[in-house]
N, C-alpha and C positions, 0 to 999 in steps of 0.2 A: 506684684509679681504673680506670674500664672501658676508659676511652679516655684514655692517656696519652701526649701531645708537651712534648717536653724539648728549648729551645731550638731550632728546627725552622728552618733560612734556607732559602732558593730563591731562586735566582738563575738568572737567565739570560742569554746569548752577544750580545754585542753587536758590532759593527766593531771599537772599538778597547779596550771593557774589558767588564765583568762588570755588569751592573746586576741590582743584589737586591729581590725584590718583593715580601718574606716574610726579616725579621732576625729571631733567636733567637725564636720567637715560644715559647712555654708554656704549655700548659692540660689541664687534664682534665675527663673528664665518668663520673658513676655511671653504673652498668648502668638505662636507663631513663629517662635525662635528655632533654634538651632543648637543645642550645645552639647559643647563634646567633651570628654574628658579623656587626658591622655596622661601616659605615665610609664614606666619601666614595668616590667612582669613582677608582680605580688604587690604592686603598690597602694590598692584597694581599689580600684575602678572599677571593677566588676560589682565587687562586694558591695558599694554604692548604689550603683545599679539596682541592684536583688532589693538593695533596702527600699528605693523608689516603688518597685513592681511589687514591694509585700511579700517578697520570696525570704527574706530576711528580716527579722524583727529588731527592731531599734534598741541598742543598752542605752541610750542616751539620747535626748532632741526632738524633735517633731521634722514630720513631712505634710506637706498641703497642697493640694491641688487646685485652682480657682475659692479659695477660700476657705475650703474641703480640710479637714485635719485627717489625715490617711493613716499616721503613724506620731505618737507621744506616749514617749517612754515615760514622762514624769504621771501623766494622766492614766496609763495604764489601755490605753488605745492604741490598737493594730485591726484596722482592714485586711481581709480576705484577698486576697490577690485577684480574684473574680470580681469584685464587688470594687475594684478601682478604675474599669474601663480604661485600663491600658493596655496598648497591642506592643507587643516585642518579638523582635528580629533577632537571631540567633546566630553564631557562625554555622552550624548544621541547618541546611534548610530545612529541612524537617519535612519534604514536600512530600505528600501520599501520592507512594506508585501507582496504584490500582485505581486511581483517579484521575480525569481530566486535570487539565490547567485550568478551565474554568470553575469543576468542583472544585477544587483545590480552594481556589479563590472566594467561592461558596459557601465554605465550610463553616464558617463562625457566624452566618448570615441564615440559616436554616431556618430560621425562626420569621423570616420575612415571605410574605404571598410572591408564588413564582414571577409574577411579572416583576416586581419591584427588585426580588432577589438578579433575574439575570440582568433588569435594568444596570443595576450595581456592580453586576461583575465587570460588563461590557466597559460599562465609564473607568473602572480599576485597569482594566485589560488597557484601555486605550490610551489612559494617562503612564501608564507604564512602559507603553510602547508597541505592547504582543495582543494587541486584539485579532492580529488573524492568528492566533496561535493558542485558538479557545479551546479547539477539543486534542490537542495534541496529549503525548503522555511527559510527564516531567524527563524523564529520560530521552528524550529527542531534542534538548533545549540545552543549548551550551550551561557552562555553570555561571556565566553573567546571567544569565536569561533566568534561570530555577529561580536566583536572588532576586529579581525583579517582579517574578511571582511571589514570592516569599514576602516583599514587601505589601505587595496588591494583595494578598489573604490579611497583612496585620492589620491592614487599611479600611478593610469593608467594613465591619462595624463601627466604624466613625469615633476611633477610640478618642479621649480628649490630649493623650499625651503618645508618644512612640518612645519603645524604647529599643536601642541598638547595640547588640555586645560582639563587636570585631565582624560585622556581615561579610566581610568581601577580606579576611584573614588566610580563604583556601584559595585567593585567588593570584596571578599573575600579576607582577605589578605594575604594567599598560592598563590591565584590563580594573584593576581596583581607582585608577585614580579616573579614568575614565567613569565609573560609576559611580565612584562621589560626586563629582561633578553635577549627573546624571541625577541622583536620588537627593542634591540640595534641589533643582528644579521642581523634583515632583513633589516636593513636602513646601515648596515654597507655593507650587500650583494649587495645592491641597487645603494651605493653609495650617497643616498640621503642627505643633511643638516637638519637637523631641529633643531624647538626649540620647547622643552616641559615645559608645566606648572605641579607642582605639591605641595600639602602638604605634603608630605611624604620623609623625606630624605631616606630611602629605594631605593625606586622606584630612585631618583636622582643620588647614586650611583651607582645602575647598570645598569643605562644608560648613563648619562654624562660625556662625553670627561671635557665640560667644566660647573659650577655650578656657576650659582648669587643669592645670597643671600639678597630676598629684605624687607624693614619694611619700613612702612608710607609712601611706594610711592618713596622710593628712593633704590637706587642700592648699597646697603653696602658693596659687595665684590664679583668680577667675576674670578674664577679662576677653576685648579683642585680640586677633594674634599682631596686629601692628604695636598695642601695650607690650605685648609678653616678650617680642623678640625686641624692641629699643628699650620701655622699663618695664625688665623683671624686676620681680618683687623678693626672687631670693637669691643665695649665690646658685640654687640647685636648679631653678627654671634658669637663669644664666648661661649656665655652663648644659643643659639639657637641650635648650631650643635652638636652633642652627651649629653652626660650626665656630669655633673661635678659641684662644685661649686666654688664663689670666696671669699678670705679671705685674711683678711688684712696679707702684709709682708715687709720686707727691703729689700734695696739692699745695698750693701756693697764692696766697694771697696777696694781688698787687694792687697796689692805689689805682693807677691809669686805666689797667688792665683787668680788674677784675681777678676771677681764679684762673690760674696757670695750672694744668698737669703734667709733671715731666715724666717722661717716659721712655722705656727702651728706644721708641724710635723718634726721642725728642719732642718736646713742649708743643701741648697741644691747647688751643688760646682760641679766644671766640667761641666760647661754644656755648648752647640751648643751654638751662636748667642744670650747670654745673656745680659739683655741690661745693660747699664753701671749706675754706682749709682748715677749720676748726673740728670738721666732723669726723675727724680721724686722728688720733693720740699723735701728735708733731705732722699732722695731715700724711702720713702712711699711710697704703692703701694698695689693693689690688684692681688695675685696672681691666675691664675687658675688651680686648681687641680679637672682636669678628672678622672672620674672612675677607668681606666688604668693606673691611674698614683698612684694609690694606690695599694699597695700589702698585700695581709693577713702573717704577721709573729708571728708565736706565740712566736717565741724568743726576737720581739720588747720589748724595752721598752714602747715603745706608745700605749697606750690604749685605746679601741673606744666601746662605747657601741649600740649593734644592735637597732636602731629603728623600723627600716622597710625593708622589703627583700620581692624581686618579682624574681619568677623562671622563668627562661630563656632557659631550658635543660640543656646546657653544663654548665650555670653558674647561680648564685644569682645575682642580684646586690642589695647591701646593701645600705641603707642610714643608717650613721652612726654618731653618737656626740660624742666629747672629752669632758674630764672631763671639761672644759674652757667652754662648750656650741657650740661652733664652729661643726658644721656640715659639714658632707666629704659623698662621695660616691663611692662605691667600689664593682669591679667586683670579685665575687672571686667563682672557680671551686663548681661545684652543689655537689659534694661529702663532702665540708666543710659545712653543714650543719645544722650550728647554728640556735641558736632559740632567739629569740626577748628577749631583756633586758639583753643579753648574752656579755661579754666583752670579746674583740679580740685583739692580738696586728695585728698593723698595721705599715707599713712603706712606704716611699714616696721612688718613681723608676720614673722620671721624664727626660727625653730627650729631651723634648721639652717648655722650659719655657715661658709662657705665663702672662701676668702683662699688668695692666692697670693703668687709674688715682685711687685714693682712693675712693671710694663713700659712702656715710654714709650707716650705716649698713648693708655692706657687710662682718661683721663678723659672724653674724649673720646666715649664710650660706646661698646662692641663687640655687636655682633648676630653670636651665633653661627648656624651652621648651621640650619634649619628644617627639619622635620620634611616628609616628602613628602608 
């Protein structure tokens, strides 16, 4: 791996103890990746971050860079922050008024003979997209445009790694998903590695080769986002990435048949990598039914009554309760167009079954985290 943290804590001084904001976390990224890490507000992502770029000194683990040891807390080793050739983006662009766009972009490259220097800026300008917008001042440039500066200055010194904390967090939210989009291209033109921080699973999918899912300072799950939304790895990345809830079900083991799960909206059979009925105390268990995993049929028997629906263009997504009280949620085309207190049949379409331990009142239906 290019970029390698093994077990990685930070911690920091408090009055009367140590409060850790970043436990053993672990991950790696190829030469040329992509990875992001996303989480709730205080859950160490940042904090991670600072420890990558040497703005934070490791209590525990090592950080490596192409082979490079940056950071070993047991060896007693921390690199200078200058001394790791890392470029980082910021939420504040940070962009100097009194300055072109091109010095702007100049500014960490001073060190290079004028032709080579504007060669460099030009090629940043252009892969960015604003090479005619070299001698403009930062204040004439929308704030998509400052960030794409902002990226083009961390770029010119040909850093080996990038590092991203919330760039496009002052922005609109057309205009931020647009530019993830936009800034996987240039890092994928560039060649460059990085790792970005973010709130927003949006932005994490359409940039992320690879996604961690972090809460309380700890690393719950690093993988693709196609792993993290069919198998998460905990019930907190579960109920954290997309929409869905969980409710009590069995599991059941039949000769013919293999495992059966029963469930509020009836025995779900044939399915991928189903776990076996032994793996839960009388096979009890919580299962997760996403959005998607509910379908609107009005020929069901199953019937769910509208509580709540938010239009989405192509779609509603409902929150919806069964006569039982159990609460489901469901995406269903904006042309079905029901109206609240409105009963709908509903039936479960589920490829990917997802189950946990039982936990008290998760009958009761849990709405995880929503998407910003």
């Amino acid at each position: 791996m290019f970029l390698d943290l093994q077990a990685v804590s930070v911690r920091y001084p408090r009055a009367a103890r140590e409060r850790s904001a970043v436990e053993s976390a672990s991950l790696g990224l190829g030469a040329g990746q992509i990875g992001v890490l996303i989480g709730p507000s205080g859950c160490g992502k940042t904090s991670l971050l600072r420890a990558v770029a040497g703005l934070e000194a490791c209590s525990a683990g090592r950080i490596r860079i192409g082979g490079e040891v940056l950071s070993d807390a047991a060896a007693g080793v921390h690199r200078a922050p200058e001394e790791r050739r890392i470029g980082m983006v910021f939420q504040d662009y940070a962009l100097f008024p009194h300055l072109s766009v091109a010095d702007n972009v100049a500014f960490g490259i001073r060190g290079l003979a004028r032709e080579a220097r504007s060669e460099r800026v030009q090629q940043l300008l252009d892969l960015v997209g604003l090479g005619h917008a070299a001698r403009r001042a930062p204040h004439q440039l929308s704030g998509g445009q400052q960030q794409r500066i902002a990226l083009a200055r961390a770029l010119a010194p040909q850093p080996r790694l990038l590092l991203l904390d919330e760039p496009f967090s002052s922005l609109d939210i057309d205009l931020r998903e647009r530019l993830a989009q936009e800034l996987r291209v240039i890092l994928k033109q560039s060649g460059t590695t990085a790792l970005f921080v973010t709130h927003d699973q949006l932005e994490a999918f359409a940039l992320g080769d690879v996604i961690g899912v972090m809460h309380r300072g700890r690393l719950e799950q690093w993988g693709d986002a196609y792993t993290l939304y069919h198998r998460p790895a905990s019930r907190f990345v579960a109920g954290f990435i997309g929409h869905g809830v969980f409710t009590p079900a069995r599991i059941e083991q039949r000769a013919a048949q293999g495992p059966v799960v029963h469930t509020v909206l009836g025995e779900l059979q044939d399915l991928r990598e189903c776990p076996l009925a032994d793996a839960y105390p009388r096979g009890e268990c919580d299962v997760l039914l996403r959005a998607d995993d509910i379908v609107h049929d009005d020929s069901s028997p199953v019937k769910a009554c509208i509580e709540r629906k938010a239009f989405r263009g192509s779609e509603f997504l409902y929150t919806l309760r069964l006569p039982g009280g159990e609460q489901l949620m469901a995406h269903v085309p904006s042309h079905h167009d029901h109206q609240l207190g409105e009963w709908i049949g509903i039936r479960a379409a589920v490829d990917h079954v997802v189950t946990f331990d039982r936990q008290a009142g998760a009958g009761h239906g849990f709405t995880p985290a929503q998407p910003a």
